[in-house]
C-alpha positions as CSV (number, residue, x, y, z in Angstrom):
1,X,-32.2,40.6,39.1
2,X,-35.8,41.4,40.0
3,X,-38.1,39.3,42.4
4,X,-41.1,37.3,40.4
5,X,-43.3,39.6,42.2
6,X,-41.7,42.5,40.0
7,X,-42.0,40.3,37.5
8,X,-45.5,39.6,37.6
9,X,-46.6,43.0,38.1
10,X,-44.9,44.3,35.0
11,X,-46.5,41.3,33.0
12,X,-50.4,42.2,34.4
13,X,-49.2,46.1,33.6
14,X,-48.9,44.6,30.1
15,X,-51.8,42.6,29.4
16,X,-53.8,45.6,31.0
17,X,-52.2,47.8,28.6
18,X,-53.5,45.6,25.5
19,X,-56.5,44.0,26.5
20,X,-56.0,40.5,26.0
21,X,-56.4,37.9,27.2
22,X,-53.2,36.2,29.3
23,X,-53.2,33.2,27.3
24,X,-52.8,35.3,24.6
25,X,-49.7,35.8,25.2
26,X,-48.1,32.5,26.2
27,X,-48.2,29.2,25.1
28,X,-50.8,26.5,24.9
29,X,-49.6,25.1,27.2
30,X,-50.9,24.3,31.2
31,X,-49.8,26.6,34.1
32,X,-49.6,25.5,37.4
33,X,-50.7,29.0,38.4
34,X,-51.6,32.2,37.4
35,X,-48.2,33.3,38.2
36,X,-46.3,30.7,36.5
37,X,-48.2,32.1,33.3
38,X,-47.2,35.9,34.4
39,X,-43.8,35.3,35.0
40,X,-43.4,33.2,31.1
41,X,-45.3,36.8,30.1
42,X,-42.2,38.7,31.2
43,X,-39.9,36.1,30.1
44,X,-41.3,36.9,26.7
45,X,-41.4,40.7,27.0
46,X,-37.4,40.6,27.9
47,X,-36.6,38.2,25.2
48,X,-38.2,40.2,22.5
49,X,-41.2,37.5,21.7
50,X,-43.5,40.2,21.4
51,X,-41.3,42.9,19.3
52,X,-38.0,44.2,20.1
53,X,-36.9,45.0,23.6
54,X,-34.0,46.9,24.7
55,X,-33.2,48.8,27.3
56,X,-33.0,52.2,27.7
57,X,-30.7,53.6,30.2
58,X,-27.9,50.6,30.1
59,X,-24.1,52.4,29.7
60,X,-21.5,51.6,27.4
61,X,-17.7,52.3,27.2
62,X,-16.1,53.9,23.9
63,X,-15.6,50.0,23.1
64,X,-19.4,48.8,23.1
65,X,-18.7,47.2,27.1
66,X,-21.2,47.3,29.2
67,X,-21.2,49.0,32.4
68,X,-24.3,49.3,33.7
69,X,-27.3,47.1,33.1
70,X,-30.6,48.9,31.8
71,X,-33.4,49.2,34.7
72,X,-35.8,51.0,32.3
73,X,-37.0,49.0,29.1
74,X,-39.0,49.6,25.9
75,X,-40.8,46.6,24.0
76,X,-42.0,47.3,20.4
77,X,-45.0,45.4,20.5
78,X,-46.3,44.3,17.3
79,X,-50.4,44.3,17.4
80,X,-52.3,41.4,16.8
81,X,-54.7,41.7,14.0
82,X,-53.8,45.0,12.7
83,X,-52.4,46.3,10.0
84,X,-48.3,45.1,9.7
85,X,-46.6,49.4,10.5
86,X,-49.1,49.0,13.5
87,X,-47.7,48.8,17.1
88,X,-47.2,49.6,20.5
89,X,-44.8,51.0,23.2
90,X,-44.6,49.1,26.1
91,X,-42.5,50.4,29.1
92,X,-41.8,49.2,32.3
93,X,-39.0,49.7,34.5
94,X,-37.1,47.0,37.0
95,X,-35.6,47.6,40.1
96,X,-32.4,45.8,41.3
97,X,-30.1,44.7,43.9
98,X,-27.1,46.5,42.8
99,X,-23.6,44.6,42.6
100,X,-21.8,47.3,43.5
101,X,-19.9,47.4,40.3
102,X,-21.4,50.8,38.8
103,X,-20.5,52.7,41.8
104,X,-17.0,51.3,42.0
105,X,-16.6,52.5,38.0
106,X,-17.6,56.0,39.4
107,X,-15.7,56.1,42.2
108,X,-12.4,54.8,40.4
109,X,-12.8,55.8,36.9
110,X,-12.8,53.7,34.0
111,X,-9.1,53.6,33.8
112,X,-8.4,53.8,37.3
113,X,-5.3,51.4,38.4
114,X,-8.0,49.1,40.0
């Protein structure tokens, strides 16, 4: 899981990239801060409030399992007053603290007697 201070950055990347304003893109509703609002920016981004997000680089297992979390996303965004087939590519990336559990799948194979 990233820190909020990953989080906030990616979410001022964002409004950068479109020109808004913040409260654009969140609710009505008071912030305490400025980063409260940022962080419910990226809450938004990852939960596909703006268009669809997915990640990019997550692994899979013949069976659809997942084996490694994505750290690199994609958000569809859709664009606010414009026409409906128009939209935008957001992309950020995320940096972890890894569990450990991707390089033990390496190391021992998926089928490994583990």
């Amino acid at each position: 899981m990233n820190d909020d201070n990953q989080k906030i950055q990616i979410a001022k990347n964002f409004e950068e990239l479109h020109q808004a304003p913040c409260s654009m893109w969140t609710d009505a509703k008071d912030y305490e801060t400025d980063d409260d609002r940022y962080i419910a920016i990226y809450d938004n981004l990852m939960m596909g409030v703006y268009g669809d997000c997915f990640g990019v680089n997550a692994e899979y297992d013949e069976d659809g399992e997942l084996l490694s979390e994505a750290t690199e996303y994609e958000v569809q965004v859709d664009q606010f007053g414009a026409t409906p087939d128009s939209n935008d590519v957001f992309c950020f990336e995320i940096s972890c603290v890894l569990s450990g559990g991707s390089r033990f799948i390496e190391d021992n194979g998926r089928f490994g007697d583990w």
